[in-house]
N, CA, C and O of each residue as an XYZ file, in Angstrom:
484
protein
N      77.944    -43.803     18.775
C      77.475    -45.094     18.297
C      75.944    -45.173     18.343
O      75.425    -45.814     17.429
N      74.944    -44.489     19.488
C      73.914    -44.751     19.479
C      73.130    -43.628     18.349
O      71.928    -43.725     18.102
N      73.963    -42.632     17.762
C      73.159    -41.952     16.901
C      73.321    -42.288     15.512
O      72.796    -41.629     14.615
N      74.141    -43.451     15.291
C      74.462    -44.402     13.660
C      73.091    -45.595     14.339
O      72.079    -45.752     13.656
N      73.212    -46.175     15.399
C      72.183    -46.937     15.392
C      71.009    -46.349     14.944
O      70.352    -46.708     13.967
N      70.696    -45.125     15.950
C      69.165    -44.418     15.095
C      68.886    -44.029     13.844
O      67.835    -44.061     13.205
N      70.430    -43.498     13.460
C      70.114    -43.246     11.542
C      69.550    -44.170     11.300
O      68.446    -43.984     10.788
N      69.969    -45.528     11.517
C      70.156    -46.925     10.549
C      68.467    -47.054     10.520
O      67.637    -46.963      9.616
N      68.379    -47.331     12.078
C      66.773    -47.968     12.213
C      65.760    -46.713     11.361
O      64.811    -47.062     10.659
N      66.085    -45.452     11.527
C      65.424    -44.773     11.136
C      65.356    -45.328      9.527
O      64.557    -46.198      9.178
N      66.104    -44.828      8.819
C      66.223    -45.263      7.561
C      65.873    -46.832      7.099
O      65.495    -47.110      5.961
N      66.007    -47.534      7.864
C      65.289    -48.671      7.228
C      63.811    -48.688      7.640
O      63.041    -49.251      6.861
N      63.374    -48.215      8.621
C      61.902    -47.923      8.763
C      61.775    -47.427      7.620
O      61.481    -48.091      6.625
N      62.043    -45.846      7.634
C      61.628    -44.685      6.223
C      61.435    -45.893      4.821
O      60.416    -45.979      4.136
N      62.529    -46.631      4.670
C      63.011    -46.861      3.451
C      61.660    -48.253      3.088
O      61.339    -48.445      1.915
N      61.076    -49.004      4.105
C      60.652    -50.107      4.434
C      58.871    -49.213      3.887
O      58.058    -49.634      3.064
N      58.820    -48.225      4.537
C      57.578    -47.707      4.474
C      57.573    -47.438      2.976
O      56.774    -48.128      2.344
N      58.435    -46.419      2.161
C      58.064    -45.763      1.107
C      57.996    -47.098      0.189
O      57.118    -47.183     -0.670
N      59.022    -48.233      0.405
C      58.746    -49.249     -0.741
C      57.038    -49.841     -0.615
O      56.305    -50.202     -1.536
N      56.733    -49.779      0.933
C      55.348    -50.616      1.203
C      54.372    -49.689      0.304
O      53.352    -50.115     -0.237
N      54.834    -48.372      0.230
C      53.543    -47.294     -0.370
C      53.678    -47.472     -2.081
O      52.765    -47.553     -2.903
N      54.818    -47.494     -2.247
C      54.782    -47.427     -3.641
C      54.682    -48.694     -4.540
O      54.592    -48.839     -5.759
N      54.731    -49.554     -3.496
C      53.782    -51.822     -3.835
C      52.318    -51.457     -4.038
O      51.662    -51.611     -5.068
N      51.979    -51.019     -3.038
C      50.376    -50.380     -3.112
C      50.303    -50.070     -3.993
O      49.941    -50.952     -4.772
N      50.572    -48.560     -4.678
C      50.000    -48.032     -5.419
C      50.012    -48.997     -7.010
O      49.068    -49.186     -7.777
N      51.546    -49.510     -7.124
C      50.904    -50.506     -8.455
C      50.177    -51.706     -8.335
O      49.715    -52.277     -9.323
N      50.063    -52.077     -7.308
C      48.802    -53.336     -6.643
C      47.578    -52.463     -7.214
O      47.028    -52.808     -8.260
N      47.208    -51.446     -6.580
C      46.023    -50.666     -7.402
C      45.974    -50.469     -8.133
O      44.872    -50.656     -8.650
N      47.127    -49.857     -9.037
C      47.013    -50.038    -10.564
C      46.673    -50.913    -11.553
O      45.967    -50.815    -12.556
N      47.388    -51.882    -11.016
C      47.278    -53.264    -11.687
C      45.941    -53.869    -11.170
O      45.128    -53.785    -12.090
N      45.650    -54.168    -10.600
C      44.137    -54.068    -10.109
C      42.776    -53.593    -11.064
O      41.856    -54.281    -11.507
N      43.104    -51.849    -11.209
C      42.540    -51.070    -12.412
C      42.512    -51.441    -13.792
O      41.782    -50.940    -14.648
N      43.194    -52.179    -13.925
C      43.855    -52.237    -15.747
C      44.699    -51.195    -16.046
O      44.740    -50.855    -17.229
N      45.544    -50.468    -15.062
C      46.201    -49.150    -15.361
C      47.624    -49.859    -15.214
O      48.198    -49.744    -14.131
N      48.137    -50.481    -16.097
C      49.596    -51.129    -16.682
C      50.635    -50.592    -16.595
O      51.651    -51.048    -16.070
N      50.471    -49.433    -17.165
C      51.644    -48.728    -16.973
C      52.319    -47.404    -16.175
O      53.234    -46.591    -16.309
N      50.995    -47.833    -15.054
C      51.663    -46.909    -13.517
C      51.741    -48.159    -12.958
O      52.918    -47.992    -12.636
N      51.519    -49.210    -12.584
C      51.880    -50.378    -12.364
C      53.061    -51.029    -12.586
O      53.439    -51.790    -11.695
N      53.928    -50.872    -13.853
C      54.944    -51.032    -14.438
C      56.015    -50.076    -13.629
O      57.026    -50.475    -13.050
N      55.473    -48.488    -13.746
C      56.085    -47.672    -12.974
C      56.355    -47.535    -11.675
O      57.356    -46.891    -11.362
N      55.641    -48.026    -10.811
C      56.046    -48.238     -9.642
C      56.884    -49.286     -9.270
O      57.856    -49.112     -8.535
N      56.559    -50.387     -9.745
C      56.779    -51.841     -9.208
C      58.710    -51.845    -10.061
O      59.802    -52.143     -9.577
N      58.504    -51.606    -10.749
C      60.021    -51.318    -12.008
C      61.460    -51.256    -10.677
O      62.157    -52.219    -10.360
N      61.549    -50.012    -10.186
C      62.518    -49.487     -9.384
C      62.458    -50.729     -8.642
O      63.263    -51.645     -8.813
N      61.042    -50.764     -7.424
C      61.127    -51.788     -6.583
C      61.828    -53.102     -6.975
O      62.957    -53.304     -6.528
N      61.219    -54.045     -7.809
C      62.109    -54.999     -8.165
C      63.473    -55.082     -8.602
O      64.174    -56.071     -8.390
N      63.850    -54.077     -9.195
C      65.252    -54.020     -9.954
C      66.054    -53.539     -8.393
O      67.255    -53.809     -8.353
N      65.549    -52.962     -7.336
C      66.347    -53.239     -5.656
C      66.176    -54.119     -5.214
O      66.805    -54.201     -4.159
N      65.203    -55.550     -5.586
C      65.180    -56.534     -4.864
C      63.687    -56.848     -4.239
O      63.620    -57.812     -3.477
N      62.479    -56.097     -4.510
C      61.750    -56.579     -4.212
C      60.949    -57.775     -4.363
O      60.499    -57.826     -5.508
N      60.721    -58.415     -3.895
C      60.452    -59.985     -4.510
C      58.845    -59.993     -4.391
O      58.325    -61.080     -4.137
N      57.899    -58.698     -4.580
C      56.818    -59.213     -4.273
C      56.443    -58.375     -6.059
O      55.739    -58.832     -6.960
N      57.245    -57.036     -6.026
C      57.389    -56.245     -7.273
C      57.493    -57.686     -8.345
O      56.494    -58.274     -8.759
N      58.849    -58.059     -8.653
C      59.590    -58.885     -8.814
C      58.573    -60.227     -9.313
O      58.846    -60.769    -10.384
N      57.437    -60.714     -8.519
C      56.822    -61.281     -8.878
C      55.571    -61.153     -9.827
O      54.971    -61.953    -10.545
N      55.403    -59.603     -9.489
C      54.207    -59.260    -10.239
C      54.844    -58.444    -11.812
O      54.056    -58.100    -12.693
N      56.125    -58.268    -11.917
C      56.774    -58.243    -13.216
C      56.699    -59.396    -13.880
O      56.408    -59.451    -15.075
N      56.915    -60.245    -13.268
C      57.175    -61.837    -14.014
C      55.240    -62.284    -14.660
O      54.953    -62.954    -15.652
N      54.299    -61.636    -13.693
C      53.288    -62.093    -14.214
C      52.644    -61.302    -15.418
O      51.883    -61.748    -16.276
N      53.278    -59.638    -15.231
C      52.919    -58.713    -16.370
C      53.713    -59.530    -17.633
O      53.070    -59.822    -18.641
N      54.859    -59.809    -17.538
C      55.430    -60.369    -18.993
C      55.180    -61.462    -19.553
O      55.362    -61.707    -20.745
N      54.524    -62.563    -18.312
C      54.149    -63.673    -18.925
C      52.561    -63.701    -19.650
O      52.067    -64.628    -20.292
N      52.045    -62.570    -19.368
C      50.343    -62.494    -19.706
C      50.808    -61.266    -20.759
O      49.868    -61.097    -21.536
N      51.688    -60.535    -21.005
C      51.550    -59.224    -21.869
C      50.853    -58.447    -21.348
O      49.893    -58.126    -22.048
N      50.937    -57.745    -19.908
C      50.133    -56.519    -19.040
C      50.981    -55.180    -19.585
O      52.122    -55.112    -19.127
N      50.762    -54.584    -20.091
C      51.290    -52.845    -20.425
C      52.792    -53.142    -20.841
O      53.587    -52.203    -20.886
N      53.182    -54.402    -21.138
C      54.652    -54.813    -21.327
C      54.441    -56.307    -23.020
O      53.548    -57.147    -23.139
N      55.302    -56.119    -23.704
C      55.267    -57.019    -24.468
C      55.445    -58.390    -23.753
O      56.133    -58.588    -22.751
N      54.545    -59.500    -24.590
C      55.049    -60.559    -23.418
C      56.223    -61.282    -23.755
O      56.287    -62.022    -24.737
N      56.747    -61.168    -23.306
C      57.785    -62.152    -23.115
C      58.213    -63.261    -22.277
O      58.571    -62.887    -21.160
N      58.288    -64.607    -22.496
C      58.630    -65.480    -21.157
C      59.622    -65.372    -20.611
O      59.775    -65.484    -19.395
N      60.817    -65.037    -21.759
C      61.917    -65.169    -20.957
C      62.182    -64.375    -19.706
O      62.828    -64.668    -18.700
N      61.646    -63.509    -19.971
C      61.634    -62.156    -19.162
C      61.000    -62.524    -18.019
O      61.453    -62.239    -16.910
N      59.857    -63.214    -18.208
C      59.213    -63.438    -17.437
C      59.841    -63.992    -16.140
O      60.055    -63.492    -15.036
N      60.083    -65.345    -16.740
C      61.269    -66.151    -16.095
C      62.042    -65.578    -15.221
O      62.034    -65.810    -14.012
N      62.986    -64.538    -16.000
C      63.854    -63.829    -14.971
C      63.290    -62.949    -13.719
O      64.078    -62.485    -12.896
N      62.162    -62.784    -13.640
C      61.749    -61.921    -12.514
C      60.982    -63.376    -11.492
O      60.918    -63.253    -10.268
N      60.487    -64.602    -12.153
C      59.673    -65.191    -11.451
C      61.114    -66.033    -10.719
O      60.954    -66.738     -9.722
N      62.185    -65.889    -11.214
C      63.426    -66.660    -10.731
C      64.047    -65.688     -9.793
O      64.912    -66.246     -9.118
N      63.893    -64.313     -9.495
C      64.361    -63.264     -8.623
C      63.336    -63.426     -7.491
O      63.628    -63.405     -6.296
N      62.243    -63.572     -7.938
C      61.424    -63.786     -6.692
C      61.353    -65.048     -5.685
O      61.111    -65.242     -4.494
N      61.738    -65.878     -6.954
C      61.416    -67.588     -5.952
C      62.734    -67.500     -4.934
O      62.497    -67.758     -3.754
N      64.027    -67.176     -5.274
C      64.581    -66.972     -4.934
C      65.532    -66.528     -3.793
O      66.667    -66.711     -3.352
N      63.801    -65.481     -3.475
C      63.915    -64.757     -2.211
C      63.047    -65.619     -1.371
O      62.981    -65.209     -0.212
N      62.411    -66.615     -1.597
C      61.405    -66.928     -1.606
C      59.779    -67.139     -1.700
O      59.133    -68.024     -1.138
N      59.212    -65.943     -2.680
C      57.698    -65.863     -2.989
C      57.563    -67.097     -3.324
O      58.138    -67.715     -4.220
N      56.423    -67.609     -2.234
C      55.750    -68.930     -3.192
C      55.312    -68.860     -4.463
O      55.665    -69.621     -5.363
N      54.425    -67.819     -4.578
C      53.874    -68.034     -5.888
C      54.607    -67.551     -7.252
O      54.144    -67.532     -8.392
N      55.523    -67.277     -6.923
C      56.896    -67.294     -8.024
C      57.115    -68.820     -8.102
O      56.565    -69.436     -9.015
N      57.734    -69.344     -7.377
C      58.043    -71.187     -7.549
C      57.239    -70.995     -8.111
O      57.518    -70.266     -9.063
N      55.457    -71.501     -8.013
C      54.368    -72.253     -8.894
C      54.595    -72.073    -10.284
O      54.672    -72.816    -11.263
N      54.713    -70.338     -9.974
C      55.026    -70.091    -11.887
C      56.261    -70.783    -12.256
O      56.121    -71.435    -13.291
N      56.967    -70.822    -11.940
C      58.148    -71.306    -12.459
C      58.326    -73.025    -13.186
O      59.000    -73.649    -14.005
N      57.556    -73.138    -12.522
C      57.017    -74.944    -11.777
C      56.076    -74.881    -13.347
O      56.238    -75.759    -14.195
N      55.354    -74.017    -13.498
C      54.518    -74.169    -14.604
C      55.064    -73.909    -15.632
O      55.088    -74.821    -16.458
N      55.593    -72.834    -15.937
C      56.926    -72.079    -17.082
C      57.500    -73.639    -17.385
O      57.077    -74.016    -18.478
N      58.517    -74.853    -16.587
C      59.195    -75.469    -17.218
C      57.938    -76.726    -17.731
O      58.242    -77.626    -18.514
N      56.545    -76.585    -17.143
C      56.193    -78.078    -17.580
C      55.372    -77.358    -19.045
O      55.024    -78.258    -19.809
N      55.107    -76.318    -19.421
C      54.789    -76.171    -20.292
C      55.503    -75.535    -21.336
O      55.028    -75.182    -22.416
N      56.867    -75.389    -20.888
C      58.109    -74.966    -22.309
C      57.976    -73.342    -22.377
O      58.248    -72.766    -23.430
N      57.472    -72.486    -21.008
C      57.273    -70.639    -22.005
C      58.452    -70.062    -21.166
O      58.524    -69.872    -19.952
N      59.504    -69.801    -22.325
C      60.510    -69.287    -21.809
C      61.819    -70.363    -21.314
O      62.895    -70.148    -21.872
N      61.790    -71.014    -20.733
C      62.484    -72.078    -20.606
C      62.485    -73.360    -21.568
O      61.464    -73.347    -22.256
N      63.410    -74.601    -21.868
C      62.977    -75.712    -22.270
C      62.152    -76.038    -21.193
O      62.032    -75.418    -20.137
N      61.352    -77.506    -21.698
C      60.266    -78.587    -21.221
C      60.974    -79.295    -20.324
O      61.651    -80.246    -20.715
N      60.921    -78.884    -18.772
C      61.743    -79.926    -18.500
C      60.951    -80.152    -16.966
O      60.932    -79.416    -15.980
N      60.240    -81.652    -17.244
C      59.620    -82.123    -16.088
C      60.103    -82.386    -14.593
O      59.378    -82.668    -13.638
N      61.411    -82.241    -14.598
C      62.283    -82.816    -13.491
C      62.400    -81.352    -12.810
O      62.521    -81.303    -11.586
N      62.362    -79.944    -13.705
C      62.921    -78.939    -12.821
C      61.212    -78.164    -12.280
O      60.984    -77.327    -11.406
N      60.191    -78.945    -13.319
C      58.491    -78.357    -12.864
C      58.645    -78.968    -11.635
O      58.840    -78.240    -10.663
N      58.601    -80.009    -11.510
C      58.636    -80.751    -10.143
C      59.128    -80.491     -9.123
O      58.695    -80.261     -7.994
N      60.254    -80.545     -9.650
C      61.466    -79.348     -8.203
C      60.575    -77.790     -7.710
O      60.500    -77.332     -6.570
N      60.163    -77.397     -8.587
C      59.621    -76.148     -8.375
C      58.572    -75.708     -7.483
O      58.444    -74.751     -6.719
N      57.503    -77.195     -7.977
C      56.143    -77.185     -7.454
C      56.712    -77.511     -5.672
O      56.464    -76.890     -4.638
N      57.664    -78.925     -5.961
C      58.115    -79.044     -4.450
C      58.248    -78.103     -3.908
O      57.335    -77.610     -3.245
N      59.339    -77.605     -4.014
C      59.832    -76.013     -3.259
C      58.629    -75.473     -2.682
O      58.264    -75.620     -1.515
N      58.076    -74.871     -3.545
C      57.105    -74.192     -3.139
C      55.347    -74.816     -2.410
O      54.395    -74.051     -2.255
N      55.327    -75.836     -2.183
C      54.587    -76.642     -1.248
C      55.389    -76.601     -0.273
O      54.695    -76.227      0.673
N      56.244    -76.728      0.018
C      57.202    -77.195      1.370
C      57.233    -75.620      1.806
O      57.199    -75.467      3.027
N      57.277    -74.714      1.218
C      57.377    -73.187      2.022
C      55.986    -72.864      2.063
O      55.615    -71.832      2.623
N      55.314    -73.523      1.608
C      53.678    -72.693      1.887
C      53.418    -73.061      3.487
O      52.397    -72.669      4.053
């Protein structure tokens, strides 16, 4: 039993580190104007759940970074992130419904959004 405990911890350390290295490197990318190693890194991460990846997908699609823009798209990653809870996913989101990109116009769910995410800051 105590050598499944050490796999475990081991492996979620290992697993905890390589995602932290490979956030970095498209944080620097994206940083650079280099889009699409940015895209490449952050891609895997979010599509496992990273919500920080996850957020910075939602901002490549809503601005058109090395990705066509798309809101809807957008949406869906800034809604994976709020989710987990990134604040600054809510804001976008909060902004997405009061200005109609990707979603309808809908003042009641900007509001909800902005809340949310004041109350977790």
């Amino acid at each position: 039993m105590k050598q499944i405990t050490l796999a475990v911890a081991f492996l979620v350390v290992f697993t905890t580190s390589v995602f932290s290295q490979d956030y970095a490197k498209g944080l620097t990318a994206f940083k650079a104007g280099n889009y699409a190693t940015a895209l490449r890194e952050w891609k895997p991460l979010a599509e496992q759940g990273d919500a920080r990846a996850q957020d910075y997908l939602g901002h490549m699609y809503y601005f058109g970074r090395g990705v066509p823009q798309e809101y809807a798209e957008a949406v869906k990653w800034y809604r994976k992130a709020a989710e987990q809870g990134e604040t600054g996913a809510k804001v976008d989101l909060g902004i997405l419904y009061e200005v109609a990109n990707g979603v309808p116009q809908d003042n009641i769910m900007a509001h909800m959004w902005y809340n949310i995410a004041s109350a977790n800051a």
